[in-house]
N, C-alpha and C positions, 0 to 999 in steps of 0.2 A: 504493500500500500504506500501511496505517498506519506511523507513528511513534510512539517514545517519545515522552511527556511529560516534563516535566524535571522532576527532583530530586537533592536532593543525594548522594542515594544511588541515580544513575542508575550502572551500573559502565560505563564509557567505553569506545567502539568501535575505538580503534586500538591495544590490549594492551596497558594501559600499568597495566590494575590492579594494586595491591597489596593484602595483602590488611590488611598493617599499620598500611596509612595509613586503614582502615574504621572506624569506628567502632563501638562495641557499645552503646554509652548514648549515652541523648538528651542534645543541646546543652542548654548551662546557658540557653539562651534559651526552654526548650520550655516549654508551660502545664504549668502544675499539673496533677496527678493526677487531682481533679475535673473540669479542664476537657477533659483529653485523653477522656475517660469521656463527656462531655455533645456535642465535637464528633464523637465516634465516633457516639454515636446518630444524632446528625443527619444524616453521609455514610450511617448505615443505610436512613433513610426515602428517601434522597435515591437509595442504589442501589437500594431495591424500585422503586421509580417509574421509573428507567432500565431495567431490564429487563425492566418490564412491553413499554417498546417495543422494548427489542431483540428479545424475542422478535414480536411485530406487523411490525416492517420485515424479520424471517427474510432478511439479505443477511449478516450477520456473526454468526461464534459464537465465543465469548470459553475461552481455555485458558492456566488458573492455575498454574504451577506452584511446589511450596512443594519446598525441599531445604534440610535444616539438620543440625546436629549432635544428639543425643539430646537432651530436654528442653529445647530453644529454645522451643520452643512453638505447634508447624505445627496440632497439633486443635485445639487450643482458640481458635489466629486463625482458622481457616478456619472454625469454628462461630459467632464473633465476627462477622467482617465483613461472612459471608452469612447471620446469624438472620434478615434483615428478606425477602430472597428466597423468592420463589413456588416451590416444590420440584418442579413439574411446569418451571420453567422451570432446574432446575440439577442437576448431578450431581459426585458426589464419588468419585473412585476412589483405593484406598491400596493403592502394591506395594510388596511384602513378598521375601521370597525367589522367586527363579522357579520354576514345575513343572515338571517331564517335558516337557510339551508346550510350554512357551515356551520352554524351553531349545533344542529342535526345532527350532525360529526365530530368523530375524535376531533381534538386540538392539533394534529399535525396533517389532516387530512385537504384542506386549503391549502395549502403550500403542495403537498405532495402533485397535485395538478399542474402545476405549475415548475417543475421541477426538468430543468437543462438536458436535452438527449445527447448523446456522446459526439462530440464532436463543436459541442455549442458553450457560450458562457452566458448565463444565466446569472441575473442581479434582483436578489431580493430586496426591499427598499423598503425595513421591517419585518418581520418575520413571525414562523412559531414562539421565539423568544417573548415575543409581546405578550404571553400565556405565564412567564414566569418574572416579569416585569412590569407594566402596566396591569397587571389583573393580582400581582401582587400586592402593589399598592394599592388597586382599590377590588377588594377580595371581593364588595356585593356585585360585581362584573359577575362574579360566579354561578350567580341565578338564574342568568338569561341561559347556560349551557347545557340544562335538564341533565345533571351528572345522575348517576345507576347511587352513586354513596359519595358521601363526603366526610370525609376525618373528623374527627373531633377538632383534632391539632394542626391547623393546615399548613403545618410545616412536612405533614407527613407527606400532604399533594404535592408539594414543590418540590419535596426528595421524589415522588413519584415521577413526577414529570421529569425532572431533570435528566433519572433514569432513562425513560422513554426518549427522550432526545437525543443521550449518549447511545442508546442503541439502534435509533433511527439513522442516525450518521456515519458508525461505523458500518451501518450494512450498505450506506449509499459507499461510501471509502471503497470496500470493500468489492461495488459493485462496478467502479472507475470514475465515481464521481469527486475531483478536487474542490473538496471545500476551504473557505477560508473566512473568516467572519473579522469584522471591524468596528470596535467600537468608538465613535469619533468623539471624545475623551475633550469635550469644553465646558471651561470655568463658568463661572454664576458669572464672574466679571464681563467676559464677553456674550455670553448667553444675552446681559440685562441690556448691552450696546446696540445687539440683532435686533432684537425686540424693538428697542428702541426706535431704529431706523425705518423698523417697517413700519412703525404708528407715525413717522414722522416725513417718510418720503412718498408721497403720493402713489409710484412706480410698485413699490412696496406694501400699498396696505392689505393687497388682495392676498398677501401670505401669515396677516395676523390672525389669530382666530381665537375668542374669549376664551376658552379654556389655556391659551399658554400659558396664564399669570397663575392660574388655580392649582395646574402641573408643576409650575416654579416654583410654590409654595411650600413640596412634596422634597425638594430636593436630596435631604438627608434619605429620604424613603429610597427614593431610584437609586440613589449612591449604593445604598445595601443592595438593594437588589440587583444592579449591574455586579456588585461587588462576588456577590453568593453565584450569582449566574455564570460568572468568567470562572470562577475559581471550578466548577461541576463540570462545567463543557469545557475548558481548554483540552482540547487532548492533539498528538501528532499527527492526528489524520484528519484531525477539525480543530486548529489551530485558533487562537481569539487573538487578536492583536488590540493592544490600546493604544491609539495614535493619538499626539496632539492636535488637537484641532483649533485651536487659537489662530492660527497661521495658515490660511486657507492653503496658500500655495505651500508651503511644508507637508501638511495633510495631506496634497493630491500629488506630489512627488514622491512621498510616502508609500503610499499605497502602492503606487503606479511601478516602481521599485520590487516591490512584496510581489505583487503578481507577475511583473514579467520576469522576475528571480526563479520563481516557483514554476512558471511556463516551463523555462529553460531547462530545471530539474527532473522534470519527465521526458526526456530525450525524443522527442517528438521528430516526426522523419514524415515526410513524402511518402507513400507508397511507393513502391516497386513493382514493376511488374516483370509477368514473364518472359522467356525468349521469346517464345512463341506471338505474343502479342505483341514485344517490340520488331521483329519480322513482319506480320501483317503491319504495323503501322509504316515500317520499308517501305513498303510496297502500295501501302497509300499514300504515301508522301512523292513518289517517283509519279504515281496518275495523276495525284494535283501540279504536281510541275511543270508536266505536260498541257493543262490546260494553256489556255490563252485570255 
């Protein structure tokens, strides 16, 4: 199965994350603003060209997944890091509240539909995680889901689920799906700036929405439950990364970094074909030359 690639915002597999000790801003060592902007272009070119073949060697299909606090910045990195991608070779899907009918269903069965064929990269934009995050913090979410039983202690759910997730993923790993999950890791500092911009710059207001203030108010809440969530799911074959996301352009070099790193580490190849077929192609190539 694959493996993570290392970085420093790899979140470590034997629970030992915090989430205090993350960082939200880039090291005082990181390039300039220019230069994070000019090495993002280039992981750009450099991912179109990788999955031009990942889709030709069709053996792995890659699934992103983006989970953050309001206004981190999950559309605009996901429009970022994949502009240079072939849109027949990618999809993007974004949940929202659940319907009628997915409420009808397990909690990983939404997503499961939506889930990248081999050969494809697939971006979740939110996820099954919202089940032990957002419904965490607000547990009477639980009601709408008509559960068979419910714990007493619903710590015992979130151990349940969390199970259910670590073995929903290792069977996708397992089955040649690379996953790799991001948590876009920003401050209340700049959280309260986004916010700010969008009640204040007209362009902007269409991405305010009254519940941000109400969710911001929860912050210690989400902090644990990002915190308990990363620490259960980190594992080598569904890796969590916490990226800072203070620094747009950081974050989306970031990332962009991570994935065409981990491209690379699946040896990904062209097909070949056989004599026999590059013969007949001989000999189709000698007809069409012959035309006029």
């Amino acid at each position: 199965m694959f493996e993570a690639v290392r970085s420093p915002y790899l979140v470590p597999f034997d629970g030992t994350f915090n989430h205090k000790d993350a960082p939200t801003a880039p090291p005082k060592n990181a390039p300039e603003k220019s230069a994070r902007v000019a090495q993002l272009q280039a992981l750009v070119a450099e991912l179109a060209s990788l999955q031009h073949i990942l889709y030709a060697h069709d053996h792995h299909a890659v699934l992103l997944i983006f989970q953050a606090m309001d206004a981190a910045g999950k559309d605009s990195t996901i429009r970022a890091v994949l502009s240079g991608v072939d849109p027949a070779g990618c999809q993007v899907t974004s949940f929202k509240h659940p319907s009628a009918t997915e409420l009808s269903h397990d909690f990983l069965w939404r997503t499961s539909q939506h889930l990248p064929e081999r050969g494809r990269i697939g971006v979740f934009n939110r996820s099954y995680y919202e089940e032990v995050l957002v419904v965490r913090v607000h547990p009477e979410a639980l009601d709408e889901e008509n559960l068979p039983y419910r714990p007493k202690k619903l710590e015992e759910l979130w151990r349940e689920r969390y199970e259910s997730i670590r073995d929903h993923e290792k069977h996708l790993a397992r089955s040649g799906t690379v996953i790799l999950k991001f948590w876009l890791n920003v401050s209340p500092q700049e959280q309260r700036d986004r916010l700010l911009a969008r009640l204040e710059e007209p362009e902007k207001n269409w991405k305010f929405e009254e519940g941000d203030l109400a969710e911001r108010a929860r912050w210690k809440d989400y902090m644990a439950a990002y915190e308990e969530a990363l620490r259960e799911t980190s594992r080598p074959w569904a890796p969590w990364y916490a990226i800072p996301a203070d620094s747009k352009s950081y974050m989306r070099m970031t990332i962009a970094d991570i994935l065409v790193r981990t491209l690379k580490s699946l040896d990904l190849k062209y097909p070949k074909l056989a004599k026999e077929q590059l013969d007949k192609f001989g000999e189709m190539k000698k007809q069409l030359s012959k035309e006029k």
